[in-house]
N, C-alpha and C positions, 0 to 999 in steps of 0.2 A: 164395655167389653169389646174386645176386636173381634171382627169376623174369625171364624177358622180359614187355615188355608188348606185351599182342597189339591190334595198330589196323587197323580196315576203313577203309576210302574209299568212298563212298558216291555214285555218281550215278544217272540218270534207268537208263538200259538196259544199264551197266555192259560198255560197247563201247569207249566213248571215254577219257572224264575218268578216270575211278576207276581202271582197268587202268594206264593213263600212272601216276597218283599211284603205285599200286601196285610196281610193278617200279623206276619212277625212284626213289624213295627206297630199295628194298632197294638201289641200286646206291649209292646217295648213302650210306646205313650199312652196307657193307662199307664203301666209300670210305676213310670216317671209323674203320672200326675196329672200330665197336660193332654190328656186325650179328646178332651173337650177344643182345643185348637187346631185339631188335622181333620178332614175327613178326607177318607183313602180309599182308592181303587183301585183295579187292576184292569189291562186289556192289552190284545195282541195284536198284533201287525199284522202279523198273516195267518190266523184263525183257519183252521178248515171247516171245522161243525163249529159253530156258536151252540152254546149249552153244553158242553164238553165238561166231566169233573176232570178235577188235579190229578196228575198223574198222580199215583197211586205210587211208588216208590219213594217221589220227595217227600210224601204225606208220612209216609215209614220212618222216615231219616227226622224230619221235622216232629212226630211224635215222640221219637227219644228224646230230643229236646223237649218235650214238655209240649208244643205246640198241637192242637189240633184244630185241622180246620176243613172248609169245604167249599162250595161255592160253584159257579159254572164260566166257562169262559165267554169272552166276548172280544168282539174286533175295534180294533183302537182308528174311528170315524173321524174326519176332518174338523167335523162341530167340535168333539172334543178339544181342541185346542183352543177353543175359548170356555169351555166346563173349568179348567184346572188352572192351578197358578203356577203348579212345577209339574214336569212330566219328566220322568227318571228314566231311561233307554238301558236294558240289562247288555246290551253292546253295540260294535260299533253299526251291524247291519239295523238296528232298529233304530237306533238313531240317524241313519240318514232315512231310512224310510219316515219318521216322523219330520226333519227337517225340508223333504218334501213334498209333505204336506201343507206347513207352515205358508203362507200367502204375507205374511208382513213380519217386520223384523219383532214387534211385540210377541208376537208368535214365537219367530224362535226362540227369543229371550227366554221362553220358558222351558223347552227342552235342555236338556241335562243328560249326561249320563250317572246312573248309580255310585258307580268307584269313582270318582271324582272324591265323593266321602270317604273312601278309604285311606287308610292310611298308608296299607300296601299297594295300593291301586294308581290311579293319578289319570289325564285330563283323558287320554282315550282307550285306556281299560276298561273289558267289559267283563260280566259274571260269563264262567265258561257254562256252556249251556250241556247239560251230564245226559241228556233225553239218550245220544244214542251208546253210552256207555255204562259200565258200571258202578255198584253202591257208592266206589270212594267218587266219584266224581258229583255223585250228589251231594257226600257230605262236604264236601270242596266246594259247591255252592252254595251251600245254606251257610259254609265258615264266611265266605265272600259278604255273602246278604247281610248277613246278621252285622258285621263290624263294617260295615258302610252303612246301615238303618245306623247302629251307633251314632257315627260323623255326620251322619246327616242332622238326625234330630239336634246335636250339639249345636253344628252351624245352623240351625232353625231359628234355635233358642235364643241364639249369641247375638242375631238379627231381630229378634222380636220386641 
């Protein structure tokens, strides 16, 4: 049996985006069967409180979907990049901030950004981040999340 491979999700305060990615794909990989292959995380870039819950609005939007979840935030540490074997970046500010972290090129090999799995998305699209706007722009992230989790697990799978 192969190791699982362990992937972070990566946003700004790790309230919003990356929590959503986080748990909607463990449900998407049970879903599918292979849950026993990923283990997944979330954390942020720029955290203010560590221990923070999910904003409470996406939690609203992702409950209509069926999903419910919970969890506390945390800041996305330099170790961390040797924890994970992919680190998913919800846009382009988090991904340079995790790229300069990075000290060697295996390092960055493993940063990524999310849309990159999208179909609608492509190599430097990010999830728009809804924190300081209204309901649709949540559900506009979680459509983003959800169908890049999709592309992602495919090209997981298609590599495995």
């Amino acid at each position: 049996m192969q190791p699982s491979r362990r992937i972070c999700f990566v946003c700004s305060g790790n309230i919003v985006r990356s929590p959503l990615a986080e748990h909607l794909f463990r449900r998407i990989i049970e879903q599918a069967g292979v849950g026993d292959r990923y283990q997944v995380a979330s954390a942020g870039t720029a955290v203010r409180k560590a221990g923070s819950p999910p904003d409470k609005r996406m939690q609203r939007i992702a409950a209509s979907h069926g999903l419910e979840y919970d969890g506390r935030s945390r800041r996305f540490e330099s170790r961390h990049l040797e924890d994970y074997d992919l680190i998913l970046a919800m846009d382009l500010e988090n991904w340079t901030s995790l790229m300069t972290m990075a000290t060697n090129p295996e390092q960055r090999a493993k940063i990524h950004m999310l849309r990159e799995f999208d179909p609608k998305g492509g190599q430097r699209a990010g999830v728009p981040d809804p924190y300081y706007g209204g309901v649709l722009g949540f559900e506009e992230a979680y459509q983003t999340v959800a169908r890049s989790l999709v592309g992602l697990l495919d090209a997981l799978e298609r590599s495995h």
